[in-house]
DOMAR-708066 format. One record per residue (C-alpha): y, z, x; residue in three letters; residue number from 1. Coordinates in nm, 4 decimals. Example, Ala and Ser with C-alpha at 12.3 -4.5 7.8 and 13.67 -1.06 7.14 Angstrom:
2
{{-0.4500,0.7800,1.2300},'ALA',1};
{{-0.1060,0.7140,1.3670},'SER',2};
END
This chain:
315
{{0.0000,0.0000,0.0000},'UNK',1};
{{0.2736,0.0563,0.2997},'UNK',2};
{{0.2533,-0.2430,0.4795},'UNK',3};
{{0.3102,-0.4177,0.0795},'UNK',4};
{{0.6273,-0.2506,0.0333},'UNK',5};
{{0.8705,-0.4302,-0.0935},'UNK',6};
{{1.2612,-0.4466,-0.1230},'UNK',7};
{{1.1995,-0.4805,-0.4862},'UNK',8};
{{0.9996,-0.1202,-0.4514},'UNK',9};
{{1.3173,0.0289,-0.2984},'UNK',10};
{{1.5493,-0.1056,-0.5305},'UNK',11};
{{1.3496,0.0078,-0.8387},'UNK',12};
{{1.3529,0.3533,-0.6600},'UNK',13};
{{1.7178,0.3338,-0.6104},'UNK',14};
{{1.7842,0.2468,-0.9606},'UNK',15};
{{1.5682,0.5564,-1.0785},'UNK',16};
{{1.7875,0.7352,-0.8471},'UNK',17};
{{2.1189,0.6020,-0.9829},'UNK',18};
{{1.9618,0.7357,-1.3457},'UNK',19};
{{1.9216,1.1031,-1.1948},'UNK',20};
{{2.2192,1.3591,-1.2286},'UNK',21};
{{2.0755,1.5062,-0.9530},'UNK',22};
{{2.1205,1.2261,-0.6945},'UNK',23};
{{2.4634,1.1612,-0.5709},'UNK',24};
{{2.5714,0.8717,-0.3829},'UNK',25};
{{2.7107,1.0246,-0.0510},'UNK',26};
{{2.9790,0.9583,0.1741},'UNK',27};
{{3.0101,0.7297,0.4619},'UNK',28};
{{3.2831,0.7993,0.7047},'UNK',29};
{{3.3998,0.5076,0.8359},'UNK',30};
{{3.4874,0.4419,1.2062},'UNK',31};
{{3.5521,0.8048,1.3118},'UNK',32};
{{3.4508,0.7601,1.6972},'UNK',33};
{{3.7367,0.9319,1.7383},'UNK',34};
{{3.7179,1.2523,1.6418},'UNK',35};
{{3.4709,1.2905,1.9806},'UNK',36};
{{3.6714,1.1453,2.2864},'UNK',37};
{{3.3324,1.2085,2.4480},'UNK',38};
{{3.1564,0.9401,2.2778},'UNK',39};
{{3.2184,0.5475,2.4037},'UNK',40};
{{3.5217,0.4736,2.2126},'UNK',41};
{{3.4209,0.1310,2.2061},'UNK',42};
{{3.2018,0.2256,1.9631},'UNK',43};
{{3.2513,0.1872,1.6270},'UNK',44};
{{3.0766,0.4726,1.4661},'UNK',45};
{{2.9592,0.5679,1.1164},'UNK',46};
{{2.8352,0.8997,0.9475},'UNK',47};
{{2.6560,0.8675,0.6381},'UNK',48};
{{2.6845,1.2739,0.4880},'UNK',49};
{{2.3499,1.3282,0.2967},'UNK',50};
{{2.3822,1.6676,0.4284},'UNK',51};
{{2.6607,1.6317,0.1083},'UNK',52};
{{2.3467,1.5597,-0.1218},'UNK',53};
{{2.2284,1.7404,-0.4042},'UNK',54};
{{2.0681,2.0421,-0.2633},'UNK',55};
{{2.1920,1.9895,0.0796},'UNK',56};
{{1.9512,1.7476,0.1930},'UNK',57};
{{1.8436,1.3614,0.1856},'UNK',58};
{{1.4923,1.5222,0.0666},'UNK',59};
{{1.5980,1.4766,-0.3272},'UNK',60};
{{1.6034,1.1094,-0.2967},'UNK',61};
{{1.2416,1.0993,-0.2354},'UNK',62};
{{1.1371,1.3922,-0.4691},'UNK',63};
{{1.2960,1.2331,-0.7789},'UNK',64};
{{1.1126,0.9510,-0.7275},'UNK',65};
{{0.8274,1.0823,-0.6353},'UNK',66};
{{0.8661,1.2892,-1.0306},'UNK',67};
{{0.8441,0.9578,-1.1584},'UNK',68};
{{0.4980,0.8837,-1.0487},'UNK',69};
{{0.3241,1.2306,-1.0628},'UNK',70};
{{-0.0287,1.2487,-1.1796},'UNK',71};
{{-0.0790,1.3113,-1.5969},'UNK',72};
{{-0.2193,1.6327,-1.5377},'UNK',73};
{{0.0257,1.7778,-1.3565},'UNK',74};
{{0.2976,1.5685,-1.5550},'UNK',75};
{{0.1491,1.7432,-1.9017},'UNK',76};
{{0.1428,2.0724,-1.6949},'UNK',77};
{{-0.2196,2.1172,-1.7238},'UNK',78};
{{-0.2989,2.1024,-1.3494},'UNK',79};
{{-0.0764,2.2703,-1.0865},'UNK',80};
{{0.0911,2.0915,-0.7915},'UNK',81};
{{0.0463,2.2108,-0.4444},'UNK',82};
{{0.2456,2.0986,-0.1189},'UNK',83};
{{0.3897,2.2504,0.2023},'UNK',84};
{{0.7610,2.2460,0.3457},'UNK',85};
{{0.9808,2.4028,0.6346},'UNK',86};
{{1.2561,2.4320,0.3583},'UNK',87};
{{1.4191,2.1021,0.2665},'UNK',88};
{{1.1661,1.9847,0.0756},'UNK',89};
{{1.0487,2.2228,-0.1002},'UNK',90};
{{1.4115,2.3149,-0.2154},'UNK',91};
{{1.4148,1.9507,-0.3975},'UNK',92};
{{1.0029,2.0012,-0.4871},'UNK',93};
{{1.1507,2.3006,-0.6813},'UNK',94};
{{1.4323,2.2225,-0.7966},'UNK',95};
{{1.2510,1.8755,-0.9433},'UNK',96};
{{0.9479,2.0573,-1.0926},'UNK',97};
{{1.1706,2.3414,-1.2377},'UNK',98};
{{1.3513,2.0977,-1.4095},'UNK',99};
{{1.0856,1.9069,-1.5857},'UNK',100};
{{0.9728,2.2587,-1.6508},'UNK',101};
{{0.6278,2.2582,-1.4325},'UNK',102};
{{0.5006,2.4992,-1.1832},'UNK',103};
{{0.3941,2.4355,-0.8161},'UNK',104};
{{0.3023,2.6441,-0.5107},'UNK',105};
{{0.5179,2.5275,-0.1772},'UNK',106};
{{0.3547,2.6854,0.1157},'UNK',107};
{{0.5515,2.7490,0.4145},'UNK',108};
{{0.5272,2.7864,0.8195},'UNK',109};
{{0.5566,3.1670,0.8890},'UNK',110};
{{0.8725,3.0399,1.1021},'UNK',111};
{{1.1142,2.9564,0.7824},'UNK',112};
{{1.3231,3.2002,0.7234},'UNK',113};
{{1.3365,3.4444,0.4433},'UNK',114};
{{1.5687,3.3260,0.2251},'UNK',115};
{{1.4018,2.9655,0.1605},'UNK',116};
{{1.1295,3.1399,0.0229},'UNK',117};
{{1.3500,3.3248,-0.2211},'UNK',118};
{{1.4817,3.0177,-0.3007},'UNK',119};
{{1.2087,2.8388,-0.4070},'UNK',120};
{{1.0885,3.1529,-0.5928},'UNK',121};
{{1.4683,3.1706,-0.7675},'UNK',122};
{{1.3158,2.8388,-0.9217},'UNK',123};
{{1.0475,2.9473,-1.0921},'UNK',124};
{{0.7561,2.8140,-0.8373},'UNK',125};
{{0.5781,3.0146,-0.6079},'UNK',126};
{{0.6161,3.0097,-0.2634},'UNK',127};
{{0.4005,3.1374,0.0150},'UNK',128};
{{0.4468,3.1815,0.3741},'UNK',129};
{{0.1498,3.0996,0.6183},'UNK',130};
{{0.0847,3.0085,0.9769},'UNK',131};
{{0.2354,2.7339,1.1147},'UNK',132};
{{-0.0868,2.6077,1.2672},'UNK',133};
{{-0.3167,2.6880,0.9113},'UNK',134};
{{-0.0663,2.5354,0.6936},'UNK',135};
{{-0.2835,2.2105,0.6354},'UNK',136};
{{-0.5972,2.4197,0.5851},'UNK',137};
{{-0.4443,2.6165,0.3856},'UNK',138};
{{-0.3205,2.3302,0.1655},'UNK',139};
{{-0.7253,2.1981,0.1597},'UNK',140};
{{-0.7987,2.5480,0.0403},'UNK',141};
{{-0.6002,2.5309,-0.2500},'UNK',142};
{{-0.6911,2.1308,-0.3409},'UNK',143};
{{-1.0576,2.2710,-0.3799},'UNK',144};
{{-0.9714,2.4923,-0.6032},'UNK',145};
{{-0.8394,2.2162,-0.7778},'UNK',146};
{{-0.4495,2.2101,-0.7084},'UNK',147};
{{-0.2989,1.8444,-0.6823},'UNK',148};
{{-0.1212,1.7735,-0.3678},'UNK',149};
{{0.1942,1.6166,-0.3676},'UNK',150};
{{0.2830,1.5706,-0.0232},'UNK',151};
{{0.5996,1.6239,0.1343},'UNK',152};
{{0.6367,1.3205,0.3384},'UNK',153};
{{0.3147,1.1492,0.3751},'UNK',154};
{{0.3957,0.9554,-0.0082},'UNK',155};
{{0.5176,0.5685,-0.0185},'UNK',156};
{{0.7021,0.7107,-0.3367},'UNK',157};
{{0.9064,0.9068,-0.1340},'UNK',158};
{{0.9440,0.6812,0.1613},'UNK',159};
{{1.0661,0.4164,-0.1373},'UNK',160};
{{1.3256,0.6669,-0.2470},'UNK',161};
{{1.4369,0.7261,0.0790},'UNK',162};
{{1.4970,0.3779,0.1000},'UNK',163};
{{1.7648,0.4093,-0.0973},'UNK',164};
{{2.0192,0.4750,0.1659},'UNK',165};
{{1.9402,0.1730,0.3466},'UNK',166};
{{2.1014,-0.0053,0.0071},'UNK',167};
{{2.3965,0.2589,0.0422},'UNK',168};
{{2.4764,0.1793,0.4353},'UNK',169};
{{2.4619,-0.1986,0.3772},'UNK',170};
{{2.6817,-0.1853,0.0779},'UNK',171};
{{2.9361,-0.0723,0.2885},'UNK',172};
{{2.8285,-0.1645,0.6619},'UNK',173};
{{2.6622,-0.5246,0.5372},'UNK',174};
{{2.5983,-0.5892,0.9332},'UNK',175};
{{2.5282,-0.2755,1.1248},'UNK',176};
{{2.4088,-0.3093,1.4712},'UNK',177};
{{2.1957,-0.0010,1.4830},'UNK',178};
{{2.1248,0.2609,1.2387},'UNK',179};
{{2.0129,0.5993,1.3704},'UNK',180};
{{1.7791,0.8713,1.2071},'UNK',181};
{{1.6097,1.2024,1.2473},'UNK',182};
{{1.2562,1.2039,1.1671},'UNK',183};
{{0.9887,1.4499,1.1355},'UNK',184};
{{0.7065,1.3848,0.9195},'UNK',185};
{{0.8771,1.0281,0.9628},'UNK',186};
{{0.9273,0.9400,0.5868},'UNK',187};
{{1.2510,0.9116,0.6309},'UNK',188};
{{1.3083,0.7168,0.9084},'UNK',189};
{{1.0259,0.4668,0.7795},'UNK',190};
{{1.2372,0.4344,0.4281},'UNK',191};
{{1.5644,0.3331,0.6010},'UNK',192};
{{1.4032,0.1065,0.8973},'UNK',193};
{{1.2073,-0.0209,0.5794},'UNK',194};
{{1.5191,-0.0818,0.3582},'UNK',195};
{{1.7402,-0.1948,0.6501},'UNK',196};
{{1.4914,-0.4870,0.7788},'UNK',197};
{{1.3579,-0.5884,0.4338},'UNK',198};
{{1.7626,-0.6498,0.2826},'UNK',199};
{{1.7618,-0.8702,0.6028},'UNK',200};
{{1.9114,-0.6849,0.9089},'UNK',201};
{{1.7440,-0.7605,1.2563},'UNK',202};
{{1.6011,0.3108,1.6073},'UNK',203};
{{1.3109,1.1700,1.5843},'UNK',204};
{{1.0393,1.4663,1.6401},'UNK',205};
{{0.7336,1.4852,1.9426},'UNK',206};
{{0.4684,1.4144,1.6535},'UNK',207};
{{0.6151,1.0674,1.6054},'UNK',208};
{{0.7306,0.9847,1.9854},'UNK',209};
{{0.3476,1.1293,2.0658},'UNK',210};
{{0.2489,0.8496,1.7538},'UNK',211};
{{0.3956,0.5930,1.9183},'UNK',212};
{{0.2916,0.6146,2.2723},'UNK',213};
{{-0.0690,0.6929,2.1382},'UNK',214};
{{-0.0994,0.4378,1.9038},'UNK',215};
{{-0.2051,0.6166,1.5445},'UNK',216};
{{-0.0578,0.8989,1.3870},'UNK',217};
{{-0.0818,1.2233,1.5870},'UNK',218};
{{-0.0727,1.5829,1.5006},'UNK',219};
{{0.0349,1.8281,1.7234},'UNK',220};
{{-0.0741,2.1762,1.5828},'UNK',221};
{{0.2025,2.4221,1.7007},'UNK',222};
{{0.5560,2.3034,1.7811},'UNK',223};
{{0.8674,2.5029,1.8230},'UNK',224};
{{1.2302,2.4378,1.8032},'UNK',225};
{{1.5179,2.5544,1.6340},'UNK',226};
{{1.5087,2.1921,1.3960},'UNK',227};
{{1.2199,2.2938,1.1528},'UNK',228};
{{1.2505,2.0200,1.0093},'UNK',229};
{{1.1839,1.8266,1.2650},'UNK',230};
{{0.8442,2.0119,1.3045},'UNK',231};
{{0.5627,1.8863,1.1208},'UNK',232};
{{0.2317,1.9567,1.1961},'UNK',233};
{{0.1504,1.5389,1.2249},'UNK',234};
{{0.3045,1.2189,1.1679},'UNK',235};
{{0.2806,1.0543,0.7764},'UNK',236};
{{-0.0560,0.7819,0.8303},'UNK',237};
{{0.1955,0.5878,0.5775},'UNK',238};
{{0.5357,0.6535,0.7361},'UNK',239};
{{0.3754,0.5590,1.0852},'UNK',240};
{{0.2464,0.2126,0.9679},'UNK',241};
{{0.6038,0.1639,0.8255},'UNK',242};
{{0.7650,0.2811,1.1303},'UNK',243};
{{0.5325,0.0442,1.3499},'UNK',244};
{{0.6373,-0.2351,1.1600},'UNK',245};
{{1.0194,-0.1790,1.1572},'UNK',246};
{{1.1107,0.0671,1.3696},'UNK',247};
{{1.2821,-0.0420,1.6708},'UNK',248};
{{1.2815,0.2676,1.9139},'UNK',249};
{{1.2108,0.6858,1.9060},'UNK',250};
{{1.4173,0.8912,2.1009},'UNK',251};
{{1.3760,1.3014,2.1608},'UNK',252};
{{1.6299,1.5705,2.1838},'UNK',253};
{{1.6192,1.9402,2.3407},'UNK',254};
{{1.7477,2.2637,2.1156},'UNK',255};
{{2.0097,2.3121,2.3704},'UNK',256};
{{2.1533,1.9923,2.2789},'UNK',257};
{{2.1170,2.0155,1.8604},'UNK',258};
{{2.2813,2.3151,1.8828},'UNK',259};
{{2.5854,2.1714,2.1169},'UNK',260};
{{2.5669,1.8430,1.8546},'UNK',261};
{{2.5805,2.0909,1.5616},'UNK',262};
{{2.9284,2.2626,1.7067},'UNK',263};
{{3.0032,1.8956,1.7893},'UNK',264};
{{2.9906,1.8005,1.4149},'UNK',265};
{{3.0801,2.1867,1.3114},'UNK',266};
{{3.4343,2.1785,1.5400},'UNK',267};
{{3.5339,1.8734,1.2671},'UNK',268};
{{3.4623,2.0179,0.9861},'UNK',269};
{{3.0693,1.9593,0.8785},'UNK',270};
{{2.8329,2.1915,0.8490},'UNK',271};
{{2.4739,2.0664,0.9619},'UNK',272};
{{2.1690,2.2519,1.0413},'UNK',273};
{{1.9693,2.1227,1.3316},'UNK',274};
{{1.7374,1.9171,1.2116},'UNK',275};
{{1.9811,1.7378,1.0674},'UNK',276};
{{2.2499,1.6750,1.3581},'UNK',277};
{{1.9637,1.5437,1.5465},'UNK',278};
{{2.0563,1.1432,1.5359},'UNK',279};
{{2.4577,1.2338,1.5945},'UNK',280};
{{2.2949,1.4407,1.8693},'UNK',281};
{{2.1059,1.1115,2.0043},'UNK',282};
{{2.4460,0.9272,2.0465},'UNK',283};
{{2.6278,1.2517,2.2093},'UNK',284};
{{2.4200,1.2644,2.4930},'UNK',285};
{{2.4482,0.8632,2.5489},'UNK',286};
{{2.0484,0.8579,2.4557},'UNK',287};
{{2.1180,0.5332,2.2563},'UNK',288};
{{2.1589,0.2168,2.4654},'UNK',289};
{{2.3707,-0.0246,2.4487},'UNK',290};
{{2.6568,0.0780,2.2227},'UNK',291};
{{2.9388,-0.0602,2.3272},'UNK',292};
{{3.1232,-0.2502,2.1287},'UNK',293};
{{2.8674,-0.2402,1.8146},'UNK',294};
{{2.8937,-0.0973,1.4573},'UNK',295};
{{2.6685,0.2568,1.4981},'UNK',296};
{{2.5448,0.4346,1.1489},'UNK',297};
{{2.4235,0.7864,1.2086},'UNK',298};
{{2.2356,0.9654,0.9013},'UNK',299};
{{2.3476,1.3450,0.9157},'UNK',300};
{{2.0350,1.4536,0.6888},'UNK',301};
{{2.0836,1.8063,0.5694},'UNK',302};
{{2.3531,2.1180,0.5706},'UNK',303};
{{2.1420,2.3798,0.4398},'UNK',304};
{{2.2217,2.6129,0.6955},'UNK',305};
{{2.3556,2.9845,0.6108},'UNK',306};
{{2.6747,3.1231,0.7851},'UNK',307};
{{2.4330,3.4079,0.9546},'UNK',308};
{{2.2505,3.1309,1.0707},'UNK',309};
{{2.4910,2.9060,1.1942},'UNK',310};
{{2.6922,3.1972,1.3758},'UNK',311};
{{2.3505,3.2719,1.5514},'UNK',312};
{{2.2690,2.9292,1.6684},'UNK',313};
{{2.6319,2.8673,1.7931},'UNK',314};
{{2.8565,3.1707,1.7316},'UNK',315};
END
């Protein structure tokens, strides 16, 4: 089913989007290279905000669509859904689900802090912290006991919705010369390389920089970092075939450097939690070659950080 997606799959998703009161169309700043003398001023740089999305993340573009294709049992509420998140996620999971009224378990790494889990509880779902390592056993454990899994980036539903801001970029930037993205579980990254190549333009976490030199879709049991996020226990088998086919490039980041990309971003007024400054962060450190002189798009992906937290991570 990936390698048959379609522009016309992304568009329907977009226009099921466009339907939802809880998808916004974000902003995209237009040629602000200059609000960081340190970047190559040559460059003509663009910052699409979904960290300005409903629920403080780009995650709610692929959960409402993915509410448009759940399985009739869970649908009429007789069966319930199952699915794991470091916190984005499973924010939109619950918000989605408590909205149609239907209850879900999100299981998540012991590493997510507190508060997410009150979150997602605040919504009527329950939520249930477990080792990072055990997380996808855990998740088998509850399928046999007859739980539906609706996964939480390994779904060409939500790769199509994600796909969406592909359609958003190009309506403004019709001819960008490269469009950067975080990635973790890659179904992001996948949905805009996806959406970008298929409208007719000619690049992200260890799991899927491991994927790529390796040739399949790794997993890599226990990873730390301050970008949860960015953290998943493997790459999507569906986002990697995607990202093989139109993906161009994966680069990697340190902490240290989120967390100077976050003030970066922070010192101009936008709040972004690490996971989502991590593309900005790519261009920051001159990690992306050859940008002189080109139109750059950089997806900021998610601002659901607290003020404790932020003060922690840079004061």
């Amino acid at each position: 089913m990936a390698n048959n997606l379609t522009l016309a799959d992304i568009t329907s998703a977009a226009e099921v989007l466009k339907e939802s009161p809880d998808v916004v169309r974000t902003p995209l700043l237009r040629q602000v290279q200059g609000m960081w003398p340190t970047i190559d001023q040559t460059t003509d740089l663009y910052l699409k905000l979904e960290n300005m999305q409903t629920t403080g993340s780009f995650k709610i573009r692929g959960v409402t669509n993915q509410m448009e294709h759940l399985p009739s049992e869970v649908k009429d509420g007789s069966t319930c859904a199952v699915t794991f998140s470091a916190g984005n996620y499973g924010k939109a999971f619950a918000h989605c689900m408590s909205r149609k009224g239907l209850k879900g378990l999100v299981l998540l790494p012991h590493t997510a802090p507190e508060d997410r889990v009150k979150m997602i509880q605040s919504y009527g779902l329950e939520a249930l912290k477990v080792p990072s390592s055990e997380i996808e056993d855990h998740v088998a454990d509850h399928v046999a006991k007859g739980y539906i899994l609706l996964h939480s980036f390994d779904d060409i539903h939500l790769v199509q919705g994600y796909g969406s801001i592909a359609l958003e970029i190009l309506a403004e930037v019709p001819d960008p010369d490269i469009v950067v993205v975080c990635c973790g579980g890659a179904g992001l990254v996948a949905g805009v390389a996806a959406g970008i190549r298929l409208a007719g333009c000619d690049k992200c976490p260890p799991t899927l920089f491991e994927s790529f030199k390796a040739g399949y879709a790794v997993k890599i049991p226990s990873v730390k970092s301050v970008a949860t996020g960015l953290m998943p226990p493997s790459t999507g088998k569906v986002p990697y075939m995607l990202c093989q086919k139109y993906l161009e490039d994966v680069l990697l980041v340190t902490d240290d450097e989120l967390l100077m990309g976050m003030r970066h971003l922070y010192d101009r007024g936008l709040k972004v939690e690490p996971a989502g400054a991590a593309a900005f962060t790519a261009l920051l450190q001159a990690r992306i070659p050859d940008t002189s002189g080109k139109k750059v798009v950089i997806v900021v992906t998610g601002g659901n950080i607290t003020p404790p937290e932020l003060a922690k991570l840079i004061g």
